[in-house]
N, C-alpha and C positions, 0 to 999 in steps of 0.2 A: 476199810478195804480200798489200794488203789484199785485206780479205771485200768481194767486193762484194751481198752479198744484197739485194735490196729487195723489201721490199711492196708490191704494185700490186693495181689493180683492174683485172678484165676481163669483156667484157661477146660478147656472142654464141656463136659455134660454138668459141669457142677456150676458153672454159669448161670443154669437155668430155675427155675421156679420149682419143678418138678422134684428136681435132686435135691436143693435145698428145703426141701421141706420135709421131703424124704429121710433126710440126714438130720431136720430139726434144726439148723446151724441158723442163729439172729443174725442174717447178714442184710446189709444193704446195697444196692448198687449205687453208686456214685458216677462212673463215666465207663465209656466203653474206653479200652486202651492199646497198646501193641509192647512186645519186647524184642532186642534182638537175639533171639536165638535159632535153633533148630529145633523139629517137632521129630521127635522118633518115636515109632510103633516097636512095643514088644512081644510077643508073639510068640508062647507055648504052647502047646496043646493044655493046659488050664487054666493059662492066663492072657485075655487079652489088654492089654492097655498102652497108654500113652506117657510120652513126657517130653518134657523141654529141659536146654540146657542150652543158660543163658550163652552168652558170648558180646562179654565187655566193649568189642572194638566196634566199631558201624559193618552190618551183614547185610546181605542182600536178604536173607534168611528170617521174617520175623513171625511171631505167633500173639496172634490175634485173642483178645482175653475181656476180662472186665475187673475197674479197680471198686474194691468194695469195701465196706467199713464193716469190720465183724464185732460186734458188742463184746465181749469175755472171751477176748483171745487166748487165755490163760485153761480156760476150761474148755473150747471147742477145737486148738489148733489141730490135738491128737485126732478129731474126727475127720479133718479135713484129710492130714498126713494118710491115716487108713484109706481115706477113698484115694488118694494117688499112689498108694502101696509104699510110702513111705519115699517116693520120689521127687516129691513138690518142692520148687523152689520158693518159701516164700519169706 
């Protein structure tokens, strides 16, 4: 079986201890980090949530994260994708 390890960044509630354990997701933290993008709030009457979209060029704009080693990126990406409604850059 390849390793599927990857480094990723993540940014909100899912940074934390809480949600990660919550969601079961083998992650590690490695460093704290930043990206350049914007952070937009979406906002329906039944869905609240967030996302980022990066932006290649140098912004004044940037979203504050953590970069993390996830063990079987292969088997957990789909759970992370569902906590960010399918919006995650990663």
């Amino acid at each position: 079986m390849k390793n599927s390890n990857k480094i990723i960044f993540l940014y909100d509630e899912l940074m934390t201890k809480e949600y990660q354990q919550i969601m079961r997701i083998p992650i590690k933290l490695l460093s704290v980090g930043l990206v350049n993008a914007k952070l937009y709030f979406y906002n329906d009457t039944k869905t609240k949530r967030k996302f980022i979209i990066p932006n290649k060029k140098k912004a004044s704009s940037v979203v504050f994260g953590g970069i993390f080693l996830l063990k079987n990126y292969d088997e957990y990406k789909l759970h992370i994708h569902s906590f960010y409604n399918n919006e995650a850059m990663l």
